[in-house]
Structure formats: structure tokens, C-alpha cells
C-alpha positions in Angstrom: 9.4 6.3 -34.0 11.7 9.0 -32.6 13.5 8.1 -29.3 11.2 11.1 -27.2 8.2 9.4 -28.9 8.6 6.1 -27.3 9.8 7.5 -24.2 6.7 9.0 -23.4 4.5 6.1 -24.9 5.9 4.1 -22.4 5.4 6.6 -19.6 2.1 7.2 -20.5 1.3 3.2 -21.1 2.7 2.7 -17.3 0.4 5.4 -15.5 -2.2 4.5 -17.9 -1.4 0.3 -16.8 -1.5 1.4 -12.6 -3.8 3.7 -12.6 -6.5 0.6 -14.3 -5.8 -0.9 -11.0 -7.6 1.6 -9.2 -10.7 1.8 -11.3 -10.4 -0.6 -14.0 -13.0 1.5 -16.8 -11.5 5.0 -16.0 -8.0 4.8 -18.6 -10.2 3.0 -21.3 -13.0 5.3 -21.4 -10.7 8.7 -21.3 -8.3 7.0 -23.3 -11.1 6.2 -25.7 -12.6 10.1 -25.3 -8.8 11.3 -26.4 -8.7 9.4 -29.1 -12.7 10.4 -30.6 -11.2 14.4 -29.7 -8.2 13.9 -31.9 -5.7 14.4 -29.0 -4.4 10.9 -28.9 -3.9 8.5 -31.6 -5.1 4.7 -30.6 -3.8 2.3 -33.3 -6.0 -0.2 -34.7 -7.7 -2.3 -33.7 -8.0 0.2 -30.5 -9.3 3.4 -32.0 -12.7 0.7 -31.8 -12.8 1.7 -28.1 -13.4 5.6 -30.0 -16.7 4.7 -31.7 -19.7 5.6 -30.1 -20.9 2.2 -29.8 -17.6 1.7 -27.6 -17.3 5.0 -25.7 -20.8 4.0 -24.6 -20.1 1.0 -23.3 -16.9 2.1 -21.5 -19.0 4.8 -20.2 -22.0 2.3 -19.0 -19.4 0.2 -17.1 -17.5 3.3 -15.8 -20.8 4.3 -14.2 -21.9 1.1 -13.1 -18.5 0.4 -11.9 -18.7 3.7 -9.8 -22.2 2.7 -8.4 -21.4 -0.8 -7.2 -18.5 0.7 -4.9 -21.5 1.9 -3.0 -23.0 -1.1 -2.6 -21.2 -3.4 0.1 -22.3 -6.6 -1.8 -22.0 -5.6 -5.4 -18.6 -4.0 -4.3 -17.1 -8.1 -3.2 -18.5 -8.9 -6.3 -16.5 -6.3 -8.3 -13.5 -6.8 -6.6 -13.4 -10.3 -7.1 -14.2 -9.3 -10.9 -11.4 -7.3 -10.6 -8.7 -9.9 -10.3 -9.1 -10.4 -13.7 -10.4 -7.4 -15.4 -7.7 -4.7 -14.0 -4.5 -6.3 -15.3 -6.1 -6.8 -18.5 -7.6 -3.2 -18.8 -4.3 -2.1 -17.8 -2.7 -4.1 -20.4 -5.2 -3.4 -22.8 -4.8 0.5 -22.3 -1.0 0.3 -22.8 -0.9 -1.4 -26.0 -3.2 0.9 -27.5 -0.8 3.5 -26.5 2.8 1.7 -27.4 3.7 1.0 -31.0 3.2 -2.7 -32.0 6.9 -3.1 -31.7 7.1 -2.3 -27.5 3.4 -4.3 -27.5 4.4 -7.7 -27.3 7.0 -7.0 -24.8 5.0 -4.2 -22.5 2.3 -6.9 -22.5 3.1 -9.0 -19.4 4.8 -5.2 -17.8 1.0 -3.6 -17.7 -0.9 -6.4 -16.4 1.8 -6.4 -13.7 1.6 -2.8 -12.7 -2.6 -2.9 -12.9 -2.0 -5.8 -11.0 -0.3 -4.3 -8.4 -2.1 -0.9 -8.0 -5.5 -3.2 -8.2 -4.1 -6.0 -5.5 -2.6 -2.0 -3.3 -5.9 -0.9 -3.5 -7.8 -4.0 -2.3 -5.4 -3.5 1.2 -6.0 -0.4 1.7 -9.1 0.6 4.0 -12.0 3.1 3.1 
């Protein structure tokens, strides 16, 4: 991998990573559309997420996802969800975008930084 390659892997893997912490489903699912139009390449076993089988489900919890904000009830149910599920969907996004080299050690870096933009967001009033 060419030094401009992994530059902009990791770029992309860290505003991929941050912006999971403002709507967990929303990186997966375009990162997953990208890959099924042929202008990304997710690695194995990520180019899963492509399939239609998985760019349904991401789009099923995208939309669900969207939904519950509305709902003041399902919404503290989501967030709490959300302690869990942003730093991994962050993290899960960026090592389908890094090579498996930069993987292992971006791991713990993504979940921090959906971590971060998920716990910014929870702060922040509507």
C-alpha cells in the first residue's frame, strides 16, 4: 500500500469512526452502498455488509434508527443502545476501510472517536 493510499484510509476511517457517533447505521449502510457501486473496496469479511441481505438490514435499522429519534421514549432507549453500538459501528466502519495491517492498531482509535462524537451528541440539546 502506497504512502497516499494509507493516508487517506485513515482519514476516511476517522470521519467514517466520528461521524458513527452521531447516527450509528448511517457510515455502515453508505459505506456498504459504495462498496455494492464499485466506488469503494471493503475487504473481506466486510464487503458482507454489500450483499443485499446486509444493505437491507443496514437500511431497516437506519430507518428505524431515524424513527425512534421521534419518539421521546424509544429515543432513551436508543441512546442507551447507543453506548455500545456507536463505538463499535465506528470501529467496525474503520476497519473495513484500513488495510488489515493499520486494523489491529486503529481498533481501539475508532471506537474512541464514535465514542466521543456519540457521548458530544448525547450533551448537546435538540
Amino acid at each position: 500500500m502506497d504512502p497516499t493510499t494509507a493516508i487517506g484510509s485513515v482519514l476516511a476511517s476517522f470521519g467514517l469512526a466520528g461521524a458513527a457517533g452521531l447516527n450509528a447505521w448511517l457510515p455502515l449502510f453508505a459505506s456498504a452502498l459504495l462498496d455494492r457501486l464499485g466506488v469503494v473496496d471493503l475487504g473481506a469479511p466486510f464487503d458482507q455488509l454489500s450483499t443485499t441481505t446486509g444493505l437491507v438490514v443496514l437500511g431497516t435499522l437506519l430507518v428505524l434508527d431515524f424513527v425512534g429519534d421521534k419518539v421521546p421514549a424509544l429515543d432513551h432507549a436508543l441512546h442507551a443502545a447507543g453506548t455500545v453500538i456507536a463505538p463499535a459501528s465506528g470501529a467496525l466502519t474503520a476497519i473495513a476501510f484500513l488495510a488489515p495491517i493499520l486494523a489491529v492498531l486503529a481498533v481501539a482509535a475508532m471506537g474512541i472517536a464514535g465514542a466521543t462524537a456519540w457521548r458530544s451528541r448525547r450533551r448537546t440539546p435538540v
